[in-house]
N, C-alpha and C positions, 0 to 999 in steps of 0.2 A: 661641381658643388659651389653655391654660393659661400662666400665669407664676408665675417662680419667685424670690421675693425672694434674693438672695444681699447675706447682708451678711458685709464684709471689711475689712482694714486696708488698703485701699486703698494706702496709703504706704510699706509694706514689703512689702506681698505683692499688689502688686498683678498681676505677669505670673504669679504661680498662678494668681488670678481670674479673670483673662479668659481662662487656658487653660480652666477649671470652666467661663466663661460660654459658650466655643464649644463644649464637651461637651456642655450643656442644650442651647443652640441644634441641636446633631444630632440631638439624642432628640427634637426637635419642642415645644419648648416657649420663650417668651420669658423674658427675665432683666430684672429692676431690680434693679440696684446701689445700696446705701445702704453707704455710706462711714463705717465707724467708726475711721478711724486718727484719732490723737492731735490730729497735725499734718500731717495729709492734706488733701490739693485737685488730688486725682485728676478728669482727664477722663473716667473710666471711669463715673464715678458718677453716679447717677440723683437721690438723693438726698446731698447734700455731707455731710461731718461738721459742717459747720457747721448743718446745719437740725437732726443728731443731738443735738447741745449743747443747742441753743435747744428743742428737745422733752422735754428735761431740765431746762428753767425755768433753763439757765444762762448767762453771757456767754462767748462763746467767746473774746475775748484775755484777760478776767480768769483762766479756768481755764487754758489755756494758759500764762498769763505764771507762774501759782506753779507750774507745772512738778512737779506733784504727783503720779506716776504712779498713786498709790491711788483719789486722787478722781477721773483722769481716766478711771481704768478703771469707776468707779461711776458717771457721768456718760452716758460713753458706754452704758453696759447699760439705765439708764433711758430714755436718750432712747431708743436703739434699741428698745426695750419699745415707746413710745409709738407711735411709727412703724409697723413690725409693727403692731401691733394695731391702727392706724386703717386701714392697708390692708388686710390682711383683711378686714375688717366691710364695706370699703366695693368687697370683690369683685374688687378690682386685683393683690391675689395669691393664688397656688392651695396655697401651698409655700413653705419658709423654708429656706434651707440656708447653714451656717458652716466654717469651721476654723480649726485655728489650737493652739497648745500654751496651757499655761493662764490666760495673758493674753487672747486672743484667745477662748477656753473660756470664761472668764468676764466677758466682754463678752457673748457671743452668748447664754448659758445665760440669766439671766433674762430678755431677749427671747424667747426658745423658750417660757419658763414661763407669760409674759404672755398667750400663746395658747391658744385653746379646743383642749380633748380630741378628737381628731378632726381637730385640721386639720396636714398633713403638716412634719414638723420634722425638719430630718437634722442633726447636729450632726459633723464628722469631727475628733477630739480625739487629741492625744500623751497626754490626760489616761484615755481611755478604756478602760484595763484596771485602773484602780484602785478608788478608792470613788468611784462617780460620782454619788451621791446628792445633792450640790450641784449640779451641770450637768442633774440630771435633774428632783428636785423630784418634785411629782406628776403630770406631765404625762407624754405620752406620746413622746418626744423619743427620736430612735431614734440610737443614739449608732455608729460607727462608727471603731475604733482604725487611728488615720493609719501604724502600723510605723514607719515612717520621721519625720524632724520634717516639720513644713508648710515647705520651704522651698529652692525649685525642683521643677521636675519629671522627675524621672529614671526609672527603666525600675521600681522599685516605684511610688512615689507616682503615678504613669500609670494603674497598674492600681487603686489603692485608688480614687483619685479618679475616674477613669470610674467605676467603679461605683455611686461614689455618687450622681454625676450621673444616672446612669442610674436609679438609686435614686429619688432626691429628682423628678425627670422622670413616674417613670410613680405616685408617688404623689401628685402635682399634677393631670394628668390626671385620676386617680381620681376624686380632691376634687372638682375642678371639674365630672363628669360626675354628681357625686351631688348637687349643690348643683341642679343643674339639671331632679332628676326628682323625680317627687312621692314624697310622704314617705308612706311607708306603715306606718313603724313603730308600734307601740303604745306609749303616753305611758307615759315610764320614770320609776320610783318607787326611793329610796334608801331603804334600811334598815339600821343599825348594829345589830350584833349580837356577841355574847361568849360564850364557853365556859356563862357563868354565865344567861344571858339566852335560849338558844337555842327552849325552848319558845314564848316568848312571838312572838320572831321571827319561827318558822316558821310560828305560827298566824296573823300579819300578812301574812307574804308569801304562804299559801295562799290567803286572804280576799283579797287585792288581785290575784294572779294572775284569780282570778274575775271579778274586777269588771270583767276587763279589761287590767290593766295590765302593763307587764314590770316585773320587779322584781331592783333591782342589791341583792345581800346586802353590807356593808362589813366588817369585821370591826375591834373597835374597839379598835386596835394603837398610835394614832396616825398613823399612815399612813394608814392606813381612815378616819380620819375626814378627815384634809386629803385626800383622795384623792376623797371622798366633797362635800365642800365648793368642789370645784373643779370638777366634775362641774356643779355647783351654777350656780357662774360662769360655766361654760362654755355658759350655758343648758341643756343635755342632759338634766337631770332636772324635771320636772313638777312633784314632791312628793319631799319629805322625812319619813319616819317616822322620827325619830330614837330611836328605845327607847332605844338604850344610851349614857350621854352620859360614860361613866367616865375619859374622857381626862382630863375636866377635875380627877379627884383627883390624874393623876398631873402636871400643870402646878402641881397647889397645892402638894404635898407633894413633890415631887420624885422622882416613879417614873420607869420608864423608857418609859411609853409615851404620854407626852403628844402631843395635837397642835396644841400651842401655846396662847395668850394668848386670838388670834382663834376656837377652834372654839366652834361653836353662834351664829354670829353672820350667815353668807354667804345661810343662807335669809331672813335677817328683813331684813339688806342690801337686796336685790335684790326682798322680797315673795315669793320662794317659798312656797304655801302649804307649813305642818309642824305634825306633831304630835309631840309630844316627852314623853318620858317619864326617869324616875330612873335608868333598869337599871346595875347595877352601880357607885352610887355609897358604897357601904359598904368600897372597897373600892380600895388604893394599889399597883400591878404593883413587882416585882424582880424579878431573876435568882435563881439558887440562894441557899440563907438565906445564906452565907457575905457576900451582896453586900450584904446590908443594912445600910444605915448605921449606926454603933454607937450613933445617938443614940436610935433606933427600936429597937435590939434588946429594950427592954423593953415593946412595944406586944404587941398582940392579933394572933400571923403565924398563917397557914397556908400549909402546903406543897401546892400548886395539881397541880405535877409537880414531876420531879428539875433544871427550870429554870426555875421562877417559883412565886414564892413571893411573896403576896396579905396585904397590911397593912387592917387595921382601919378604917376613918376617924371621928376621935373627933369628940364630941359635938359640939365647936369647931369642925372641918375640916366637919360636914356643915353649918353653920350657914352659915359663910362660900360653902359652894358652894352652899346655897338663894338666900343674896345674891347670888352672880353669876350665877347660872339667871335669875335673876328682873329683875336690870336688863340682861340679854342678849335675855329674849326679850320686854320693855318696849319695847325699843327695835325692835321689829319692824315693818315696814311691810307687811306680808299678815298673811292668817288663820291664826292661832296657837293652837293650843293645847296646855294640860297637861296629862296621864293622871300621879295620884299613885296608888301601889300603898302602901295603908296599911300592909298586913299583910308587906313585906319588898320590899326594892330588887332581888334576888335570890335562885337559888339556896340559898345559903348565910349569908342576913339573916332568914330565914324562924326562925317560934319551934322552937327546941330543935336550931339549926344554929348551924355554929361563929362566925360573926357576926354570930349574932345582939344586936341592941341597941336595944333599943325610943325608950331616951334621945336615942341619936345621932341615928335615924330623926326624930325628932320635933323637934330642934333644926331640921333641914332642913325639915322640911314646916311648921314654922310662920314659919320665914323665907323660904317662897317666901310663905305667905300673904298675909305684912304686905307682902313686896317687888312683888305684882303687884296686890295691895287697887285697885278703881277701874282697873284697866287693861282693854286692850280684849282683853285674853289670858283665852282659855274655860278655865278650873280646873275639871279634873272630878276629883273624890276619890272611890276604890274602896275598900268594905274589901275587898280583895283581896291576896295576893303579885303580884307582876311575872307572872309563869309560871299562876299559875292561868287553868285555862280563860276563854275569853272573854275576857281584858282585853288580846292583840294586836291581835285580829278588832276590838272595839270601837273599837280606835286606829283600824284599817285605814278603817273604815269613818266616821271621824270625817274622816279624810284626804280620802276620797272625796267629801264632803260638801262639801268647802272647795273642791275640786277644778271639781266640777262647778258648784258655785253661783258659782262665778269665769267659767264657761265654757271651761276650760282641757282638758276632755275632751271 
């Protein structure tokens, strides 16, 4: 029988709960209750808030006694992270399901986040017709707008919450029935890709379709790539072709599409084998020119479209991003390596294109040199652009290499 983790504030909402756990119980599936109220010690609960606290590395009457609503709301989100996540892995549950207004929202949400792609998360939120980008993250967290607040069950909230139960019920089922039959899928391959980068991409992803493989395209927005790195975590992806790594100019410089501090770091984490490449590091994302900050207005712009408009990265910015290229994938624990495109990052880095910069280029390729000299990262230098023929397919095929000499096809 599947089961379906329900976690709740036991202590204030606790007779919603147990109406949600006799809805699950009709749909034909089991409930564990883990208890995340503040100051709860519900008999309802499978797991106390006290074991919530304590899988957040914290003392429960010290956080309790400062009466801190902030921490205790970050407390609880941790532990409950913790928790989730060890039962999942260890097959005890099929399903995760919450509610609650945005207290309760932001308790549940980073436990929902902590979970692999793929395994069922229903979230019922007062919060859920707005930006739910926080409660969502990159996971696949299927969010559901409660109309009413969480609090009784009256002749709406009946009908939201069956549903969701019924919801959260047959997608536990699901789970559980796939966990259980053999896996027939073809070993799935990530590849980050950009407006600017596409040929090279699509020559990668032809060559690896071949080889055998399915292949997820990212597109490298920021989201794409934490989207694409959770995938990662999630076990789900094989291999990593990372071509396009351009996030990381707009975490440097301050664009709009970074995907944080962390990207380029979850395949070498975990060993993922990857092959990584420059694509589109010439180059810092904005909204329309209007939006660019007055202290850039004097740099190197192009107008990409009528809403984004594409910055330069000088000689200094590319040097500093060879630096972190280079002690990001140093620190790699699988088979790594680099594809440098001598002759342009880009599109539009290419000679006698509007970015072009032979200096900047070169500030970067010789601070990945010195920053991976003696590492166990395979540096292969092309004179080629990114886009020129062959130099996807040769990724593709570098990937495959690490792949199968691992055993992992």
């Amino acid at each position: 029988m599947a089961t379906v983790g329900v976690m709740g504030t036991l202590d204030t909402k606790g007779d919603d709960y147990a109406w949600v756990a006799e809805r699950l119980r009709d749909c034909g599936v089991d409930v564990l209750m883990i208890d995340v109220g503040s100051f709860s010690h519900s008999e309802l609960a499978d797991v106390t808030s006290d074991e919530v606290i304590a899988a957040a590395g914290a003392d429960a009457a010290a956080v309790r006694g400062r009466r801190d609503r902030g921490e205790m709301m970050k407390v609880m989100g941790d532990g409950a992270a913790v928790i989730v996540r060890g039962l999942a892995a260890e097959g005890k549950i099929h399903g995760v399901f919450a509610m609650g207004g945005s207290g309760g929202s932001s308790v549940a949400a980073p436990a929902m986040q902590a979970l692999p792609i793929g395994f069922p998360k229903l979230l019922v939120s007062t919060m859920a017709s707005g930006n739910v980008k926080p409660y969502v993250g990159e996971v696949d967290t299927t969010l559901m707008y409660s109309v009413v607040d969480v609090a009784g069950i009256n002749s709406v909230s009946a009908q939201v919450l069956g549903n969701a139960a019924a919801g959260i019920a047959g997608m536990a089922e699901a789970y559980e029935t796939r966990q259980g039959a053999a896996d027939e899928h073809r070993p799935v391959i990530g590849v980050t890709m950009f407006g600017v980068t596409t040929p090279a991409a699509d020559e990668a992803r032809k060559r690896l379709t071949e080889l055998g493989y399915e292949v997820l395209v990212f597109h490298a927005t920021g989201t794409g790539g934490r989207a694409m790195e959770k995938l990662v975590e999630s076990g789900l992806l094989t291999g990593v072709l990372d071509l396009t790594t351009t996030e990381l100019c707009d975490e440097l410089a301050g664009g709009v599409l970074s995907a944080g501090p962390d990207r380029l770091e979850m395949a070498g984490r975990l060993g993922t084998p990857q092959v990584v490449s420059l694509g589109a590091l010439d180059m810092v994302n904005f909204g329309p020119m209007d939006t660019v900050p007055e202290k850039y207005r004097d740099r190197t712009l192009f107008v990409h479209n009528p809403t984004v408009t594409l910055m330069r990265t000088t000689p200094e910015e590319m040097g500093e991003l060879g630096r972190q290229i280079a002690t990001k994938l140093r620190a790699a624990t699988g088979p790594t390596a680099l594809y440098v495109p001598l002759k342009g990052v880009s599109a539009i880095a290419v000679e006698g294109a509007p970015f072009y910069d032979a200096v900047a280029d070169q500030a970067c390729f010789a601070a990945l040199r010195e920053g991976l000299a003696g590492s166990a990262v395979t540096v292969i230098e092309r004179d080629m652009a990114i886009n020129d023929p062959g130099f996807g397919s040769e990724m593709a095929d570098a990937l495959h290499a690490f792949i199968t000499k691992e055993g992992k096809n």
